[in-house]
VMD Tcl script that draws the C-alpha trace (Angstrom):
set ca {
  {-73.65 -4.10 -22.07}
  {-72.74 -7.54 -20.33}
  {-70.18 -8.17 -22.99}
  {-68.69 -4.78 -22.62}
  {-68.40 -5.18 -18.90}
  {-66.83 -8.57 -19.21}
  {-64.22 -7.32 -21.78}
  {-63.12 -4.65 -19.36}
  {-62.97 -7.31 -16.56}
  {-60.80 -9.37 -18.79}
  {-58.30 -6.59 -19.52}
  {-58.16 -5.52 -16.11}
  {-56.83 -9.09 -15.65}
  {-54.23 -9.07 -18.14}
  {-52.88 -5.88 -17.37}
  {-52.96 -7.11 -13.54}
  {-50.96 -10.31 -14.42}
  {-48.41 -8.33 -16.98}
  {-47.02 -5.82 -14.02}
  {-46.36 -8.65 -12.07}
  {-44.78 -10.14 -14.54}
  {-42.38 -7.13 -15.12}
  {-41.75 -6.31 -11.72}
  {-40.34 -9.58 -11.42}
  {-38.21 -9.03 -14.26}
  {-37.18 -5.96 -13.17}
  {-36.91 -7.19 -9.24}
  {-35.56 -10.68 -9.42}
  {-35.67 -12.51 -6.39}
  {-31.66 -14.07 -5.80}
  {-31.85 -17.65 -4.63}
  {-28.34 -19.35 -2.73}
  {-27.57 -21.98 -4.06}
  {-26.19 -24.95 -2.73}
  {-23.14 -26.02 -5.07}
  {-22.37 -25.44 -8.48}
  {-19.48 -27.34 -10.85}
  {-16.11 -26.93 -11.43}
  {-15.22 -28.71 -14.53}
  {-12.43 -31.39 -14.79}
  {-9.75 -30.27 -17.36}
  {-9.22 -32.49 -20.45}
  {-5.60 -31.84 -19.78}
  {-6.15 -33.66 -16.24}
  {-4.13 -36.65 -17.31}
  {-0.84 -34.85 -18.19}
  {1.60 -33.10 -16.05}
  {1.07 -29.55 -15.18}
  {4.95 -28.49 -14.61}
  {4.25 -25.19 -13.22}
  {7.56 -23.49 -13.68}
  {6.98 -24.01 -17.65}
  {3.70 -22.97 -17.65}
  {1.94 -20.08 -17.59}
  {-1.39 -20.93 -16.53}
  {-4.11 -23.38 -15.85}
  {-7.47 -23.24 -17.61}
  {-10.39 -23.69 -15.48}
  {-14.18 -23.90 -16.45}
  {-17.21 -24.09 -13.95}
  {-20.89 -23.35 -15.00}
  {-22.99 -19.95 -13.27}
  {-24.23 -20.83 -9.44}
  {-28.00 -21.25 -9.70}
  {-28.62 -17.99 -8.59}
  {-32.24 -17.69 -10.38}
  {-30.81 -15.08 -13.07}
  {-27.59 -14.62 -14.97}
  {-25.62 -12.54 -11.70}
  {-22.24 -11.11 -11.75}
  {-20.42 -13.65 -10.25}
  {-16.89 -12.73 -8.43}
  {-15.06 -16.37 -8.46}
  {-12.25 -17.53 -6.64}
  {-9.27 -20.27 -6.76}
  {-8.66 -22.51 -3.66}
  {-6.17 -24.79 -3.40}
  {-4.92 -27.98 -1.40}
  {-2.72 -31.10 -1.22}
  {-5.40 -32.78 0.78}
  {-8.52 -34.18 -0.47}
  {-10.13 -33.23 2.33}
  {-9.29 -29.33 2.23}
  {-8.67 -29.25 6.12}
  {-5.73 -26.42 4.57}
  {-6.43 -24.63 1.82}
  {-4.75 -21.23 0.20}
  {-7.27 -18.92 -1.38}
  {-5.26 -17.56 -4.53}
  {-4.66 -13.64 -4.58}
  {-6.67 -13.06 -8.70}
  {-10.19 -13.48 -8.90}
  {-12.23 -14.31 -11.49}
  {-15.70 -12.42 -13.05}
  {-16.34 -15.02 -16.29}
  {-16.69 -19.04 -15.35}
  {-13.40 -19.59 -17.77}
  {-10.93 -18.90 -15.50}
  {-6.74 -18.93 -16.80}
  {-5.55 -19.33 -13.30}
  {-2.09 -17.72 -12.93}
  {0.95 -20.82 -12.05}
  {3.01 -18.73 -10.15}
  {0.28 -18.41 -7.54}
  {-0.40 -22.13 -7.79}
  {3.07 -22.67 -7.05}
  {3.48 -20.21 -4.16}
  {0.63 -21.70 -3.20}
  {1.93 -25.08 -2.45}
  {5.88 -24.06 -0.89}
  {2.90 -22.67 1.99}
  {0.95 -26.11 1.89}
  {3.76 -28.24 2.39}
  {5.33 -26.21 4.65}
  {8.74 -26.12 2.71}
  {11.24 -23.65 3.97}
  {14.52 -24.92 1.34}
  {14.37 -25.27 -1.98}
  {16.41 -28.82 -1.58}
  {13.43 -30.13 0.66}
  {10.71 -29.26 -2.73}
  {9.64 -32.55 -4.10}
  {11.39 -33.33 -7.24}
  {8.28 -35.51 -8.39}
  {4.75 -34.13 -9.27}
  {1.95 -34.25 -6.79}
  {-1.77 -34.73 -6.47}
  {-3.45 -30.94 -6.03}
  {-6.93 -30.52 -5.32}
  {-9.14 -27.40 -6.60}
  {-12.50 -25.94 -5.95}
  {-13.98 -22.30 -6.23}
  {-15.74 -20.22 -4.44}
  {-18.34 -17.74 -6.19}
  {-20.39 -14.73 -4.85}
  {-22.26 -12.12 -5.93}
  {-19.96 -8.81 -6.06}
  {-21.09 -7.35 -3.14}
  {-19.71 -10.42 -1.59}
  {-23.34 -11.29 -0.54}
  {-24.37 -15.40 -1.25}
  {-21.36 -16.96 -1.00}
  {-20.52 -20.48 -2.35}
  {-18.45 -23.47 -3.29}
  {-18.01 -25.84 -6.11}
  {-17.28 -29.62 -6.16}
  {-13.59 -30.40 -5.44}
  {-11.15 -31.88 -8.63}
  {-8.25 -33.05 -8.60}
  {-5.20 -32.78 -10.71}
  {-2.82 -35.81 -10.26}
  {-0.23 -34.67 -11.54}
  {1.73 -31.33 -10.73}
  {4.77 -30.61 -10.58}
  {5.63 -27.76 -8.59}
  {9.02 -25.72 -7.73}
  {10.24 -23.41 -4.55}
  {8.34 -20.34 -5.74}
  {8.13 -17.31 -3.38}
  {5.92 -14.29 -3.37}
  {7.51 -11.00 -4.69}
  {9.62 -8.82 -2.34}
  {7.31 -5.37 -2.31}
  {8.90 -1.67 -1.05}
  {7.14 -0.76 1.61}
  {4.57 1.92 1.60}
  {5.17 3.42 4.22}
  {7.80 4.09 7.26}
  {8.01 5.33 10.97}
  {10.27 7.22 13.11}
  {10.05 6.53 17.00}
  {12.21 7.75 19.61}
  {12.62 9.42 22.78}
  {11.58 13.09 21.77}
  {9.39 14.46 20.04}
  {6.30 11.91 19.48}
  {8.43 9.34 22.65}
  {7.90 5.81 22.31}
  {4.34 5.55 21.19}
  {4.01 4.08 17.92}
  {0.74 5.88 18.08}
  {2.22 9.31 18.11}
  {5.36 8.03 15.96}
  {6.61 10.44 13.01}
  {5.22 9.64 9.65}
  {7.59 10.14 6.85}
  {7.31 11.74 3.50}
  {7.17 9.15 0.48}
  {9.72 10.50 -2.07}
  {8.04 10.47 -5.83}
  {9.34 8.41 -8.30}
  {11.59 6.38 -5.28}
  {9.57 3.49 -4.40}
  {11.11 2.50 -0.70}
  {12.48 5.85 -0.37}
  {10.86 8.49 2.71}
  {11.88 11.24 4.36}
  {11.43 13.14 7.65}
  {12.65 16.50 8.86}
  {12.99 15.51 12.19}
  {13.84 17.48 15.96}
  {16.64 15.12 17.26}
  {17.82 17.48 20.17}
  {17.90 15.91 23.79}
  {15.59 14.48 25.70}
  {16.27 16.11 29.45}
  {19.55 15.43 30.28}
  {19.60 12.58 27.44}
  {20.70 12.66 24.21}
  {17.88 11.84 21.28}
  {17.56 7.80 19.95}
  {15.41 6.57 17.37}
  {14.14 3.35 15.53}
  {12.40 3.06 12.65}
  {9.58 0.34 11.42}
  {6.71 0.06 8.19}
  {3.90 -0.21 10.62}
  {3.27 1.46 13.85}
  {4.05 -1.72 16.06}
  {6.28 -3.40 17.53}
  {6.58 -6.16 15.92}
  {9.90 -7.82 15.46}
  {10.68 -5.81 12.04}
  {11.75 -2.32 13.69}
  {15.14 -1.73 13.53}
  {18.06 0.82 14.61}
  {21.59 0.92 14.80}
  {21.62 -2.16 12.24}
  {21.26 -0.29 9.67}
  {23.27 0.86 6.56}
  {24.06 4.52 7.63}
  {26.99 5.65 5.55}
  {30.01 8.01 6.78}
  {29.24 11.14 6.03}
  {25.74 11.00 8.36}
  {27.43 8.77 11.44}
  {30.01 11.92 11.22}
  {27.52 14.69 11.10}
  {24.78 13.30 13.50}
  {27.39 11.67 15.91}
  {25.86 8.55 15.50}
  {26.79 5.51 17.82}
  {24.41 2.83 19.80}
  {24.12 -0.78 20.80}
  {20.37 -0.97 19.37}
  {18.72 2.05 18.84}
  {20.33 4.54 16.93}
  {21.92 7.70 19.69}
  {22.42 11.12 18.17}
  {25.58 12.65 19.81}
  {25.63 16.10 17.76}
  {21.71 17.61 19.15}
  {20.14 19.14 16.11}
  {16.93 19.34 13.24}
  {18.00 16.83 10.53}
  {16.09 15.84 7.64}
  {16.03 11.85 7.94}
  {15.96 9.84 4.62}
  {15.30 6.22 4.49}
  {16.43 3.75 1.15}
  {14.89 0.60 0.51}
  {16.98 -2.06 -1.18}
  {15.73 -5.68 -2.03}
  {18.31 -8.56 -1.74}
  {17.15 -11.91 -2.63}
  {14.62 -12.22 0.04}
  {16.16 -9.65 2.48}
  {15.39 -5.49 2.78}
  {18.17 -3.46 3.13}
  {17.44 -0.03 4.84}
  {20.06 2.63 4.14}
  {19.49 5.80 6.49}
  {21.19 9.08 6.06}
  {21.03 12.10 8.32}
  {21.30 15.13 6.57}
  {21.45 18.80 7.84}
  {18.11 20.69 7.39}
  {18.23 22.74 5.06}
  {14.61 23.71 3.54}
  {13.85 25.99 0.48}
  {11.17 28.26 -0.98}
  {11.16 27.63 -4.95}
  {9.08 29.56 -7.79}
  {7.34 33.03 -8.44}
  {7.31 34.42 -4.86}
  {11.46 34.36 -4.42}
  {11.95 35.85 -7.73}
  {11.39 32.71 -9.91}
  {14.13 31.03 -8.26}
  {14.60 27.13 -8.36}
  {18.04 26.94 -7.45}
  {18.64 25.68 -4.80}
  {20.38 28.51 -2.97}
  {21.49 29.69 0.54}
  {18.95 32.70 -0.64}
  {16.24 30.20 -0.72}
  {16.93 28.74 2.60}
  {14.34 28.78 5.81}
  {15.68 29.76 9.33}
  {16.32 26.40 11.40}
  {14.12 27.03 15.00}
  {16.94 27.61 17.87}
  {17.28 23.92 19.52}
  {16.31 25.54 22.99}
  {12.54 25.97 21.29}
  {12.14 22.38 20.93}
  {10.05 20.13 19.01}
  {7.27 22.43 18.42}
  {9.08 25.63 16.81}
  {8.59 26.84 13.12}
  {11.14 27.24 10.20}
  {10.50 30.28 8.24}
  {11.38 30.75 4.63}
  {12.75 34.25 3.50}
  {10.34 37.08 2.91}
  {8.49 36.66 -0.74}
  {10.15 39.17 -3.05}
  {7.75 38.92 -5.90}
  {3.84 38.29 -6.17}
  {3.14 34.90 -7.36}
  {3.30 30.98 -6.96}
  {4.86 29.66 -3.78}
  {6.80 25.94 -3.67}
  {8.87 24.60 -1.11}
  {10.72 21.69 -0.72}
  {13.84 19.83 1.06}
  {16.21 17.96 -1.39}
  {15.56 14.58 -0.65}
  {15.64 12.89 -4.27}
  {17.65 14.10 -7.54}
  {15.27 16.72 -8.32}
  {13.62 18.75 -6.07}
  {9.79 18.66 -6.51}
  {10.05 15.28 -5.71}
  {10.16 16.31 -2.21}
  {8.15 19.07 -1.86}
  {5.11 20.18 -0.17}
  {2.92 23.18 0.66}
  {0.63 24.80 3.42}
  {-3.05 24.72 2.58}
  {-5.29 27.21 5.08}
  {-3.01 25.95 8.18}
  {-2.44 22.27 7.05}
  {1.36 21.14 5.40}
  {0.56 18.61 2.72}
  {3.60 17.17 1.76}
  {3.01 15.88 -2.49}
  {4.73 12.34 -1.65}
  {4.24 9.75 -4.23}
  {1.20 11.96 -5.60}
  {0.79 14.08 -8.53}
  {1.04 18.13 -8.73}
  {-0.02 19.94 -6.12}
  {-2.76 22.30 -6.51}
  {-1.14 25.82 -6.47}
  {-1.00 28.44 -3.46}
  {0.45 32.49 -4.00}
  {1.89 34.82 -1.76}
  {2.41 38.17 -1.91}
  {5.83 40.84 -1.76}
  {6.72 40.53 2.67}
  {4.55 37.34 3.71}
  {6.72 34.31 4.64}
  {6.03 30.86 4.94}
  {5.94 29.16 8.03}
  {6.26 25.22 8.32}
  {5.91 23.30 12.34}
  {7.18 19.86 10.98}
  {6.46 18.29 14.20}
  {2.36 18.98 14.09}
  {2.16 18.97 10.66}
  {1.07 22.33 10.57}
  {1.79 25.96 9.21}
  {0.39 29.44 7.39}
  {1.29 32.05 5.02}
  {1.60 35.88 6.92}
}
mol new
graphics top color blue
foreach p $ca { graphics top sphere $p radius 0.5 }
foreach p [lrange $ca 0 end-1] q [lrange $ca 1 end] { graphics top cylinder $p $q radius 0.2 }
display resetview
């Protein structure tokens, strides 16, 4: 009986010291550790000419971080030993063999050296200095390798890439006034990167007529511009345009505002265009037009209403799918949006709508300024 008794004791033991076992396995406890190594490259002795190359190899082995972790690894990079200033590179890295990208090596350094003219790039190679920087991908246990250097580089006046903007701002006095806060928030047109859209109130402001700027972030902050802009003939013409800085509508009125985005060299280019505003109902409801047509157009709100007054499309003359849409772009449901319960929900750089009918006698009404409208 003794022996029994012992036996069970003895499994009890086992089985004891086998959970823990597994729930350690399964629960891992993550150390930090204090380094780990960046490898020197066996191409360290040559030159790395940056403009002919594509990228650098790197090779580092796993932080110590008691258990093989995802690891999210990053490129820094100096011309200073000491890494006082250092530019963290824009890829990261999940596998320790890392082909870092030149081009960001090389934009890295015209920002190290503080190099505003291509004449004033060295014309010899330079020392560079490299380390990483590892975490876990929550971006919990963060740390860095050993520093190596690479004698020899030879870099060249490389400059990040001119983006469009994603997005664009109307502020004047009416409407929203000059509260970036409250500014108008145009209308991405699809398939036109840098290209927006606004149907905007421009009528006076008291005894004043309307002015306007425009800017990609709700701020002043040295990039909002006016009057400088391209506006072409036919909208200077229409609107009345004139102005010293901001841009002054002389002719009071709704116009649908459309912004251009051109890249020069290193330089944007904003052409603005003021066009009358005319808005159409498309599809099923209007008797499957698509036209466009002067059928198809909404009523314009009398001026004297203001900023907060409706258009209003014509009355449906058919059961069935309701679209709307200004003609901001080459075809028109590339500028087109739709009221969903009593929201407008422009489609902007998004795909297809989801679809909304109407029935024979309801209209569609659209308040541009609130961003609001409904279906009676």
């Amino acid at each position: 009986m003794r022996k029994i008794y012992n036996i069970i004791i003895i499994l009890a033991c086992l089985t004891f010291f086998w959970a823990c076992e597994t729930d350690l396995s399964d629960h891992p406890v993550v150390m930090q550790p204090d380094s780990f190594v960046l490898n020197t490259p066996s191409y360290v002795s040559g030159v790395y000419d940056l403009k002919n190359t594509e990228t650098i190899q790197l090779t580092c082995s796993q932080p110590a971080y008691g258990f093989t972790a995802a690891t999210i690894y990053k490129v820094l990079v100096a011309t200073k030993n000491s890494f006082s200033e250092f530019v963290t590179l824009p890829s990261s890295f999940n596998s320790a063999k890392m082909d870092v990208s030149a081009t960001e090596v090389a934009v890295a350094l015209v920002g190290l050296l503080g190099v505003e003219d291509e004449a004033d790039f060295p014309k010899d190679p330079i020392p560079v200095y490299i380390r990483l920087s590892a975490e876990l991908t929550d971006g919990s246990y963060q740390v860095l390798s050993n520093i190596i250097e690479l004698p020899r580089v030879k870099g060249y006046f490389a400059l990040d890439a001119m983006a469009m903007p994603e997005e664009f701002f109307i502020i004047g006095n009416v409407a929203g006034g000059w509260n970036w806060n409250s500014a108008t928030s145009m209308v991405p047109v699809y398939g036109n990167p840098g290209k927006f859209w606004a149907v905007q109130y421009l009528g006076k402001s008291g005894s004043d007529n309307a002015e306007i700027k425009f800017n990609t972030a709700r701020a002043w902050n040295g990039n909002e511009f006016g009057i400088s802009a391209d506006i072409d003939a036919a909208s200077i013409a229409l609107a009345d345009i004139s102005g010293s800085d901001n841009i002054v509508i002389g002719n009071p009125g709704w116009y649908i505002v459309v912004v251009t985005t051109e890249i020069s060299g290193r330089d944007y280019i904003y052409h603005v265009q003021f066009l009358e505003p005319k808005v159409y109902l498309f599809g099923p409801c209007i008797g499957g037009k698509w036209g466009p047509s002067d059928e198809q157009l909404f009523t314009v709100p009398d001026l004297s209403l203001g900023a907060d007054a409706s258009f209003v499309s014509p009355a449906f003359t058919d059961n069935g799918e309701i679209r709307a849409c200004v003609i901001a772009s080459t075809d028109w449901w590339h500028s087109e949006f739709l009221v969903f319960g009593t929201e407008l929900i422009y489609r902007g750089a998004g795909g297809d709508q989801d679809r909304v009918s109407g029935t024979v006698g309801q209209k569609l009404f659209i308040n541009f300024t609130k961003g609001t409208g409904k279906i009676e």
